[in-house]
C-alpha positions in Angstrom: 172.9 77.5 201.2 175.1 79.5 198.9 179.0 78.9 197.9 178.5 76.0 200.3 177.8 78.8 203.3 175.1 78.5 205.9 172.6 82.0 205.1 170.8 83.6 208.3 168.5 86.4 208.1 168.1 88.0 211.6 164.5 89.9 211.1 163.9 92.0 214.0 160.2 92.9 214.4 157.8 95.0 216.6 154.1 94.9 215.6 154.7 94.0 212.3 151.5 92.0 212.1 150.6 93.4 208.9 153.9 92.8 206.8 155.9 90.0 208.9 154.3 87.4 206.5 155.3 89.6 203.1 159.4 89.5 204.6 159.3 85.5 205.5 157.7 85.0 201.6 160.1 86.6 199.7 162.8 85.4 201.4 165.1 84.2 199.1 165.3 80.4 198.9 169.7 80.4 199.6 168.6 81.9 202.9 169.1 79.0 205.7 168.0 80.5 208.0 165.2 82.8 209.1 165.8 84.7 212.5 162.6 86.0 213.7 163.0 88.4 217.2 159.4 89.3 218.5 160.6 92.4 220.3 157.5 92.0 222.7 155.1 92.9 219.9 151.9 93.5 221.5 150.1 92.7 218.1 149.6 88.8 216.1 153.4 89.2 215.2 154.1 86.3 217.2 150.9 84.3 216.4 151.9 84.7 212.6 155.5 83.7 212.5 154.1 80.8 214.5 151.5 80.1 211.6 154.3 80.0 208.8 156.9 77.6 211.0 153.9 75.1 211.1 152.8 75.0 207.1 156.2 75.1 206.0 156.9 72.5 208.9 153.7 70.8 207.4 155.1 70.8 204.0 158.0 69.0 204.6 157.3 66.2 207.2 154.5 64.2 207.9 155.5 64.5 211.8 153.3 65.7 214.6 153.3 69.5 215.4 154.7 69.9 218.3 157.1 73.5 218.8 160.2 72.9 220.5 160.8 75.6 223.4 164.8 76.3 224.5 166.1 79.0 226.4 169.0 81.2 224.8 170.1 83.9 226.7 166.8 84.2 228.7 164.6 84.0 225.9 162.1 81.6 224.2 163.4 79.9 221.2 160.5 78.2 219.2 161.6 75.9 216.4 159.9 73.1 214.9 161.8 69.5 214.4 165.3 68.9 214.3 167.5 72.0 213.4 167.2 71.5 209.8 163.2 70.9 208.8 162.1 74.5 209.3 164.0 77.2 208.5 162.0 79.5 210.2 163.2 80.2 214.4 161.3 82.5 216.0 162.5 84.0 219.8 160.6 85.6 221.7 161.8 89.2 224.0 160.2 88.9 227.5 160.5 92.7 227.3 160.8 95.2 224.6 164.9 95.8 223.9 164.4 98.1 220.7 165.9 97.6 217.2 169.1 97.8 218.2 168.4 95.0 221.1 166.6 92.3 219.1 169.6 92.8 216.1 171.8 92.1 219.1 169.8 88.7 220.7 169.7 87.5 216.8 173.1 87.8 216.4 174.6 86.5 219.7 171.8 83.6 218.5 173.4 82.9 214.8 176.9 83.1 216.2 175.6 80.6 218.9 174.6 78.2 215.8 177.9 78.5 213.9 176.5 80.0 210.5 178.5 81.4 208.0 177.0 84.4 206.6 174.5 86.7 208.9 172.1 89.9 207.6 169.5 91.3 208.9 166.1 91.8 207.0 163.5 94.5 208.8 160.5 92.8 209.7 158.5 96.0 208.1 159.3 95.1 204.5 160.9 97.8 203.3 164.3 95.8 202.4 164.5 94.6 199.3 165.2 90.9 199.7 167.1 90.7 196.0 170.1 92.9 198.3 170.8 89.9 200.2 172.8 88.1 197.3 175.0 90.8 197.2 175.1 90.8 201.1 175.8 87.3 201.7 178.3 86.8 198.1 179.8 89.9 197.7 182.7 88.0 196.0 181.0 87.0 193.3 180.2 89.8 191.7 
């Protein structure tokens, strides 16, 4: 939370297996919300988002692992809990839709929740996740 604002990060990736892990580390810790679209990734993206929703799940409840599966728009949601103990979401493209397509699903998605301020992070790591204060409180500076 920042300035009393709900922060979502919509991280569109595509075989980003290798440095999916780096963008959900540094995310910074005002961000709400992390938006993960697999765009079909025919790689472990999926498999490793999936592996940081259950230790940071793990970390903060003593509950069972179980991922909870809803439909949005004809695509797989996986959260874990209720809507607030993992701030990690990951949905799943039963086709690949391109950059452009999964930016689109994440957004429709974080409207669909009602937050208040929505970026999005490439799931490549090549953004610099310190931009997303300016991003996300541009009034304050």
């Amino acid at each position: 939370m920042l300035h009393n604002k709900t922060i979502a990060v919509i991280v569109p990736a595509y075989n980003e297996e290798k440095q999916i892990g780096f963008v959900i580390e540094t995310m910074p810790e005002f961000v709400d919300h992390i938006i993960v679209i697999n765009d079909y990734s025919t790689d472990n993206t999926a498999d490793i988002v999936e592996e940081y929703m259950i230790n940071e799940y793990s970390y903060y409840s003593n509950n069972e692992i179980k991922f909870n599966r809803e439909v949005f728009n004809n695509e797989e949601v996986l959260s874990l809990g209720t809507k607030d103990d993992c701030r990690i979401k990951l949905i799943n493209h039963k086709e690949n839709k391109g950059k452009g397509g999964a930016i689109i699903t994440g957004y429709n998605y974080c409207l669909s929740q009602g937050y208040d301020c929505i970026a999005t992070m490439d799931g490549d790591g090549q953004m610099d996740p310190d931009e997303l204060y300016n991003i996300c409180a541009p009034n304050t500076f």
